[in-house]
Chimera marker file (.cmm) of the C-alpha trace (Angstrom):
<marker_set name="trace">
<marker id="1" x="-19.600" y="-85.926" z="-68.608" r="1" g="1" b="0" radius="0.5"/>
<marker id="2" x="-20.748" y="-89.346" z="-67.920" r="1" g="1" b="0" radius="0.5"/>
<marker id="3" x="-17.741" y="-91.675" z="-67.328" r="1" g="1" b="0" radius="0.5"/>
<marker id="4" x="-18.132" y="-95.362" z="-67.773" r="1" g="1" b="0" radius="0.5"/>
<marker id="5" x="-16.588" y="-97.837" z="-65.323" r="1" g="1" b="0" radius="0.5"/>
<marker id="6" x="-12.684" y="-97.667" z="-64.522" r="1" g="1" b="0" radius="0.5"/>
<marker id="7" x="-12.784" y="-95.172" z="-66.888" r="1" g="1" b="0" radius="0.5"/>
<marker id="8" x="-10.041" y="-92.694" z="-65.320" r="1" g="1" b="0" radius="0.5"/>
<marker id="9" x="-11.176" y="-88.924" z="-64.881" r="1" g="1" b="0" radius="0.5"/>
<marker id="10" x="-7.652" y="-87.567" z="-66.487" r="1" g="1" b="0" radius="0.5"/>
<marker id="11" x="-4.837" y="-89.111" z="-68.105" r="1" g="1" b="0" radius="0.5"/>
<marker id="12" x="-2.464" y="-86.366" z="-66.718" r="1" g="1" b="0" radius="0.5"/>
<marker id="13" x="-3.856" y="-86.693" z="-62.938" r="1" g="1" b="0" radius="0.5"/>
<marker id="14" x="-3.774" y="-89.614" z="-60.865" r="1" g="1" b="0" radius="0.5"/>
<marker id="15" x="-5.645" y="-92.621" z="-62.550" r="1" g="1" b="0" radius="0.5"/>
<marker id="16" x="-8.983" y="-93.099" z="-60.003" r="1" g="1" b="0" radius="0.5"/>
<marker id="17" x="-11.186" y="-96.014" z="-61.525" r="1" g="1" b="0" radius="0.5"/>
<marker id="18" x="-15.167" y="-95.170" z="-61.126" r="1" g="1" b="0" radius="0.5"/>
<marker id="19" x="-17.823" y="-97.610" z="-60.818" r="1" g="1" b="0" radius="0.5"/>
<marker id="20" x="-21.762" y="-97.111" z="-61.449" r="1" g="1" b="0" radius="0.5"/>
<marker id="21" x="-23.610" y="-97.188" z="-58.225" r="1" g="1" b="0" radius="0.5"/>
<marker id="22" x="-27.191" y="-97.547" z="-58.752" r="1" g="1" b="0" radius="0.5"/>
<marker id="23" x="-29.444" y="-95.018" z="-55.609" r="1" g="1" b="0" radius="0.5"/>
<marker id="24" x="-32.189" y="-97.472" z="-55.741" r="1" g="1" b="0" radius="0.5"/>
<marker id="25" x="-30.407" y="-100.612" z="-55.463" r="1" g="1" b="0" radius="0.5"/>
<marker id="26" x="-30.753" y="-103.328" z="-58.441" r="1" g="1" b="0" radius="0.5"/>
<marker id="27" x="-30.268" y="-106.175" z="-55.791" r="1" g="1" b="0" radius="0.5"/>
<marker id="28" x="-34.160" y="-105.000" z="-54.577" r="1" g="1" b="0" radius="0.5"/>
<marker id="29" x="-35.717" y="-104.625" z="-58.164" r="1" g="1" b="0" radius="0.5"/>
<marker id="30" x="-35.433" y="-100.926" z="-59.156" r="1" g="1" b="0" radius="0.5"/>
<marker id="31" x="-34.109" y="-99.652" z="-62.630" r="1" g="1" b="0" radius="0.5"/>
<marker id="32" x="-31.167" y="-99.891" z="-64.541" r="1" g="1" b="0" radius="0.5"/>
<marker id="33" x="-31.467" y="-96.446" z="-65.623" r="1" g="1" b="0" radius="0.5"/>
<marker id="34" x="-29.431" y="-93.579" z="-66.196" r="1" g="1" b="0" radius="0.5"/>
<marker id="35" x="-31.648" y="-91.511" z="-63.863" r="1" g="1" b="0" radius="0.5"/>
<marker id="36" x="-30.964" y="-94.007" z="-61.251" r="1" g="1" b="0" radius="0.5"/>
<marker id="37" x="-27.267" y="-94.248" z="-61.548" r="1" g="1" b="0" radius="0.5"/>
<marker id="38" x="-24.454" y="-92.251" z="-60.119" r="1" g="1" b="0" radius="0.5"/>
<marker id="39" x="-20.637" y="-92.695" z="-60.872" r="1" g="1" b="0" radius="0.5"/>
<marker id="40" x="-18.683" y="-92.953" z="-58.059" r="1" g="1" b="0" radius="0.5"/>
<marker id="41" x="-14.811" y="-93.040" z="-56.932" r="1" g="1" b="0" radius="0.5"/>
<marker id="42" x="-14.487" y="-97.140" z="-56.575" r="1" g="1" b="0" radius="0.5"/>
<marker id="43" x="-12.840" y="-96.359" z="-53.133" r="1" g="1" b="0" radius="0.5"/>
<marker id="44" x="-16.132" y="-94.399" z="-52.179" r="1" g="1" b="0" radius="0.5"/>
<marker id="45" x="-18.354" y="-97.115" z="-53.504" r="1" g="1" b="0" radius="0.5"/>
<marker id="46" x="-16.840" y="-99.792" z="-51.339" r="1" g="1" b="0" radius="0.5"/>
<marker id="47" x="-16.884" y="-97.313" z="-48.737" r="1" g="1" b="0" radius="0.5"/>
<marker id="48" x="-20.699" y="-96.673" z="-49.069" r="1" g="1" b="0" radius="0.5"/>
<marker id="49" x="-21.630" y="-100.421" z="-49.594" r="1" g="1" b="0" radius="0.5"/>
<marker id="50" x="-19.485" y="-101.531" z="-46.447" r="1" g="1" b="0" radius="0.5"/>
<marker id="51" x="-21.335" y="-98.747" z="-44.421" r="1" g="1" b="0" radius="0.5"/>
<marker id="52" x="-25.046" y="-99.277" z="-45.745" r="1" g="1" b="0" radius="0.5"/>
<marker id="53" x="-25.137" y="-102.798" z="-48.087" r="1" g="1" b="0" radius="0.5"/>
<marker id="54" x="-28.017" y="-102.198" z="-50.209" r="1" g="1" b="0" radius="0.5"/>
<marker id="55" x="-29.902" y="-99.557" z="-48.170" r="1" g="1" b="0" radius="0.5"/>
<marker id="56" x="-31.818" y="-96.744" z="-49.228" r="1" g="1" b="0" radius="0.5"/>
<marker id="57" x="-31.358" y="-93.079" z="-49.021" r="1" g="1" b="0" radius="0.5"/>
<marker id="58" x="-33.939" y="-92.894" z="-46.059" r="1" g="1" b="0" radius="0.5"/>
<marker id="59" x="-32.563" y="-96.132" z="-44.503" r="1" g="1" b="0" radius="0.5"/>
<marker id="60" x="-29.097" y="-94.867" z="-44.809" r="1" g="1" b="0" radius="0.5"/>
<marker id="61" x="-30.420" y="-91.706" z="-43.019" r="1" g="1" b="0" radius="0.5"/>
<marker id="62" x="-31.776" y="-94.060" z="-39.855" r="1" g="1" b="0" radius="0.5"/>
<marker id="63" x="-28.642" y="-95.750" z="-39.417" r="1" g="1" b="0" radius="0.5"/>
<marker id="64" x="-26.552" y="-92.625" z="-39.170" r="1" g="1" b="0" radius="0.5"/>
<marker id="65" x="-28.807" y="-91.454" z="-36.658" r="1" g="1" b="0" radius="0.5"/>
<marker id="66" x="-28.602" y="-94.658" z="-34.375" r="1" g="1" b="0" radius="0.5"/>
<marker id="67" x="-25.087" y="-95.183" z="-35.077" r="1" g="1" b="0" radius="0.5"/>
<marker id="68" x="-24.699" y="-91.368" z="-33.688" r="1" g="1" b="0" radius="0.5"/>
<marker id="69" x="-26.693" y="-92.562" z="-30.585" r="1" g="1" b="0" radius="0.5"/>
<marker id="70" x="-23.184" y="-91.333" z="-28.331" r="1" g="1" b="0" radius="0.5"/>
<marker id="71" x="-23.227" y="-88.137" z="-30.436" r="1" g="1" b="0" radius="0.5"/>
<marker id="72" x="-26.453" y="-87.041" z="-30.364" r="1" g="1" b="0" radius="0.5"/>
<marker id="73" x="-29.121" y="-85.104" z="-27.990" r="1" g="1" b="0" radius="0.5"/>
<marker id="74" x="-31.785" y="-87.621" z="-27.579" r="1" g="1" b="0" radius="0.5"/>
<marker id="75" x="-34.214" y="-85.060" z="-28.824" r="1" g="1" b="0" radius="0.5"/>
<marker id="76" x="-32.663" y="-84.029" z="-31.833" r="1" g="1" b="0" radius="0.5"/>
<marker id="77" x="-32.544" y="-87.905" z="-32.598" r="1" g="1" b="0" radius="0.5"/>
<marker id="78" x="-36.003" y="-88.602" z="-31.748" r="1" g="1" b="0" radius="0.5"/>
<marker id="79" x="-36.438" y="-85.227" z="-33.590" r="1" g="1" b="0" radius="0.5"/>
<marker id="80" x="-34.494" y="-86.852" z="-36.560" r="1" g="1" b="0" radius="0.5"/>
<marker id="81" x="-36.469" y="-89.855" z="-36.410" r="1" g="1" b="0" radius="0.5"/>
<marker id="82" x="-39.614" y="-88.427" z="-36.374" r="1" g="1" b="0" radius="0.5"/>
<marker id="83" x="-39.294" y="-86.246" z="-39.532" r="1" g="1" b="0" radius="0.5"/>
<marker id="84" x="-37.671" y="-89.225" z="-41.277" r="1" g="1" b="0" radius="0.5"/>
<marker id="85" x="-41.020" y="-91.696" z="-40.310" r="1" g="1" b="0" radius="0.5"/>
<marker id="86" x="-43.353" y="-89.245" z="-41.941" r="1" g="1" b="0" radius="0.5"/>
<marker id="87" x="-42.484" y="-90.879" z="-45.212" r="1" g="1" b="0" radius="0.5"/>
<marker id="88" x="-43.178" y="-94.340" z="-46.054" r="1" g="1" b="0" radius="0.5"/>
<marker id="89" x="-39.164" y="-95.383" z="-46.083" r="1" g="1" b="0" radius="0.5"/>
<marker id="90" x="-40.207" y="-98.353" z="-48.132" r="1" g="1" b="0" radius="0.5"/>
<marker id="91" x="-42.181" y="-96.408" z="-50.765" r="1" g="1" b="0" radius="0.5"/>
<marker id="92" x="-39.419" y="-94.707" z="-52.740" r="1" g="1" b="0" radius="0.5"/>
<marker id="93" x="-42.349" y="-92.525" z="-54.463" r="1" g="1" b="0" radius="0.5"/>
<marker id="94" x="-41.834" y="-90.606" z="-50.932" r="1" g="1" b="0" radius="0.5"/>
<marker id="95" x="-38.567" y="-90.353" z="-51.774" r="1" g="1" b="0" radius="0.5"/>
<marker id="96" x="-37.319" y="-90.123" z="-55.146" r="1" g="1" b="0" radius="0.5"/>
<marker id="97" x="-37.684" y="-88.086" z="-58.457" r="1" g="1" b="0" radius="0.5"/>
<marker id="98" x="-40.022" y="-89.890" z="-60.383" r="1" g="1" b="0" radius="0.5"/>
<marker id="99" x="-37.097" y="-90.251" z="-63.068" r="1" g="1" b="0" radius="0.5"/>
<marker id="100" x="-35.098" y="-93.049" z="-60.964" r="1" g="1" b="0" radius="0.5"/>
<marker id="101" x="-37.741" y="-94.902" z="-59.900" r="1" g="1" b="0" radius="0.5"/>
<marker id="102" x="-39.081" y="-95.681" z="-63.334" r="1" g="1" b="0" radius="0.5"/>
<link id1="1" id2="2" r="1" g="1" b="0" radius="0.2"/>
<link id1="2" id2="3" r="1" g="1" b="0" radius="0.2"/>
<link id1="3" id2="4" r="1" g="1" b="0" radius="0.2"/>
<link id1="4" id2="5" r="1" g="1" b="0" radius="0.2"/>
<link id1="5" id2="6" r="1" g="1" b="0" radius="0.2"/>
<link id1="6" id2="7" r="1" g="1" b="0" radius="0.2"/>
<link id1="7" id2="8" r="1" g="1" b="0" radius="0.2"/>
<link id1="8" id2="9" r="1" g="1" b="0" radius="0.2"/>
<link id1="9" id2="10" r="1" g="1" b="0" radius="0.2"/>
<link id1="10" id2="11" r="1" g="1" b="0" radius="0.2"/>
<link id1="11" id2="12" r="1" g="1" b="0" radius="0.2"/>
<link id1="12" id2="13" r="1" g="1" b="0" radius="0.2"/>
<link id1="13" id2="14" r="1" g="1" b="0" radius="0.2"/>
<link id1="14" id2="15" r="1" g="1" b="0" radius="0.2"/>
<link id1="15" id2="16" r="1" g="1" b="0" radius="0.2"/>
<link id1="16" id2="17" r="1" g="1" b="0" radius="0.2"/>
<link id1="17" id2="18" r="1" g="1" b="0" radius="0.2"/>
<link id1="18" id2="19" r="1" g="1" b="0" radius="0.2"/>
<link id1="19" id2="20" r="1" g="1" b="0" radius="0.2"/>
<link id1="20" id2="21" r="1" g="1" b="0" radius="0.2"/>
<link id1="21" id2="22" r="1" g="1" b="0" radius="0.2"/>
<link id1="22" id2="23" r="1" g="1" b="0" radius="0.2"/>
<link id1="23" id2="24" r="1" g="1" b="0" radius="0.2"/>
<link id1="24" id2="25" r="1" g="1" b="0" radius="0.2"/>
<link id1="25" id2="26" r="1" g="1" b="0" radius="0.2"/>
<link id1="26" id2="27" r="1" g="1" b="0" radius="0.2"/>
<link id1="27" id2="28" r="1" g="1" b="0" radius="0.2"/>
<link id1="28" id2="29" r="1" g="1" b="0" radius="0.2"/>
<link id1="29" id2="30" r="1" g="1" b="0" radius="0.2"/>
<link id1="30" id2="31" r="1" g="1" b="0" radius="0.2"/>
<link id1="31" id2="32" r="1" g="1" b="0" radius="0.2"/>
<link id1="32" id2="33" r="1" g="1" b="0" radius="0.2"/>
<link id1="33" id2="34" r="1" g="1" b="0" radius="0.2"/>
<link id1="34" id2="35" r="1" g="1" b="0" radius="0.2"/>
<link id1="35" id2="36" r="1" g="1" b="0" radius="0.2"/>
<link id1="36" id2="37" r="1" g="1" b="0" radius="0.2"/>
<link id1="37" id2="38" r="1" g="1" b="0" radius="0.2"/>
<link id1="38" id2="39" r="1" g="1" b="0" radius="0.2"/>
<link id1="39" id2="40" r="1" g="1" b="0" radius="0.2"/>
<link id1="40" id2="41" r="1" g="1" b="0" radius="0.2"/>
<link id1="41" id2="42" r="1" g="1" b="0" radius="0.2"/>
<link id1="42" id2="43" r="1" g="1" b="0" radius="0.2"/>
<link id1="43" id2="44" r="1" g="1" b="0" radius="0.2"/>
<link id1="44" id2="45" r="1" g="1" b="0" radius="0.2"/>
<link id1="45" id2="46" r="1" g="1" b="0" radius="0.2"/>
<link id1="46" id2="47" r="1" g="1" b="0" radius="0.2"/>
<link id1="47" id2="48" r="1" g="1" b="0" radius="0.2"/>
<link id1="48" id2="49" r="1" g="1" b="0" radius="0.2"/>
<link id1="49" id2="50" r="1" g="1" b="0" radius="0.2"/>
<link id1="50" id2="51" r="1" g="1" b="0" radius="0.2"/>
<link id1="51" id2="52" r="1" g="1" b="0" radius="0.2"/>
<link id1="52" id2="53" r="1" g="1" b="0" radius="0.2"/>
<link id1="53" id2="54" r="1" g="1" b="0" radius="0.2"/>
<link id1="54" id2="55" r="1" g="1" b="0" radius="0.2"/>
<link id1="55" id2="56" r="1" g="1" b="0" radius="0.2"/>
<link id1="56" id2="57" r="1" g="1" b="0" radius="0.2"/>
<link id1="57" id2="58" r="1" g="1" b="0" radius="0.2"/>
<link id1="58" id2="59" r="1" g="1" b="0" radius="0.2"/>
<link id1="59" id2="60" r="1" g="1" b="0" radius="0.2"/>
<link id1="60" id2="61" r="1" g="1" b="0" radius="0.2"/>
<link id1="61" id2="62" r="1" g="1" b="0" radius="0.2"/>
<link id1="62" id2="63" r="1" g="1" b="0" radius="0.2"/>
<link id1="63" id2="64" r="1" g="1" b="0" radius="0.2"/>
<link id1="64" id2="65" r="1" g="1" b="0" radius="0.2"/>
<link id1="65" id2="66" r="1" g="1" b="0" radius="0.2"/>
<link id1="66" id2="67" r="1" g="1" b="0" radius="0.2"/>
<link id1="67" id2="68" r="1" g="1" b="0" radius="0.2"/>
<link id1="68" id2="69" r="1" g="1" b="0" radius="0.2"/>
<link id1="69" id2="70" r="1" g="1" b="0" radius="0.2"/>
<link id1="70" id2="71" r="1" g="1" b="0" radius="0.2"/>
<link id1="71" id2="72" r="1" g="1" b="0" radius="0.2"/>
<link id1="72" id2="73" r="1" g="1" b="0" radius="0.2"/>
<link id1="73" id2="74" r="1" g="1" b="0" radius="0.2"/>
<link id1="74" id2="75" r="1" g="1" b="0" radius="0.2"/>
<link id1="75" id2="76" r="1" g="1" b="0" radius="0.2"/>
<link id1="76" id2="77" r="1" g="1" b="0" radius="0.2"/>
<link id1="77" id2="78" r="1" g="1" b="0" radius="0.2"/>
<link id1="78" id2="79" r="1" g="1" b="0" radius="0.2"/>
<link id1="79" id2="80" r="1" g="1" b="0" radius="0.2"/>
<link id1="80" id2="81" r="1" g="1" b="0" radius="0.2"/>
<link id1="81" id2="82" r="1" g="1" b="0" radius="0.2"/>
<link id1="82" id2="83" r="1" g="1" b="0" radius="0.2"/>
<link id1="83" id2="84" r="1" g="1" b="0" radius="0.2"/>
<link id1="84" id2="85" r="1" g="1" b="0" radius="0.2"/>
<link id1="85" id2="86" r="1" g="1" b="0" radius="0.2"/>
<link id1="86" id2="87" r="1" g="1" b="0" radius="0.2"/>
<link id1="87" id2="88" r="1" g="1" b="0" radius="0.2"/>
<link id1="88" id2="89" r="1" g="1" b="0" radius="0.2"/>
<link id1="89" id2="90" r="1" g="1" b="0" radius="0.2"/>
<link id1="90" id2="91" r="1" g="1" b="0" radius="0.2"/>
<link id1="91" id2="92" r="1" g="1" b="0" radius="0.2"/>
<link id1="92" id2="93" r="1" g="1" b="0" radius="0.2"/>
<link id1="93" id2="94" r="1" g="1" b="0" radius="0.2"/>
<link id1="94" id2="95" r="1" g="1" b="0" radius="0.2"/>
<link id1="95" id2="96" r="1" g="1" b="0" radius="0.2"/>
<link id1="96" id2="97" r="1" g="1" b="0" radius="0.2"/>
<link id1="97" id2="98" r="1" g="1" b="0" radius="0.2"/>
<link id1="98" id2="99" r="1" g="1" b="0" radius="0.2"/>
<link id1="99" id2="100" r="1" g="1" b="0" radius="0.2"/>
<link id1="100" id2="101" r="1" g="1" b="0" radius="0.2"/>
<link id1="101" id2="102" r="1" g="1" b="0" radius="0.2"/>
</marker_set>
């Protein structure tokens, strides 16, 4: 079921308002297609934008990674890393079903 903004999920729950998130982000050029839209929790789409702005997937991935510098082996980062640079991060054909990029 596809909700529309602030639509809430039940009326016999508690009211959550939703919000459309787009994965490849409007703000950089991509679709406004259904294919390239998920419905999120409004809490979790502040959450995601105060975290990442208007970052991809991929970039989203490299930032977790660095930000887990303290956390993390340095291989398994570098390991991380590597895997992640294989793909063009700025070519979302790497990345995406063909269906959100559009």
């Amino acid at each position: 079921m596809l909700l529309k903004p602030n639509e809430t999920e039940n009326p016999n729950k508690k009211e959550y308002k939703y919000s459309r998130h787009h994965i490849l982000p409007r703000s950089r050029r991509w679709a406004n297609v259904n294919a390239n839209i998920e419905i999120l929790r409004d809490n979790y789409h502040r959450a995601l934008h105060t975290l990442f702005a208007n970052q991809t997937i991929a970039e989203q991935l490299i930032t977790t990674i660095n930000l887990s510098e303290k956390a993390l082996r340095e291989d398994v980062k570098q390991r991380l890393l590597e895997t992640l640079s294989q793909r063009d991060i700025n070519d979302p054909y790497e990345w995406y079903d063909d269906r959100v990029i559009l």
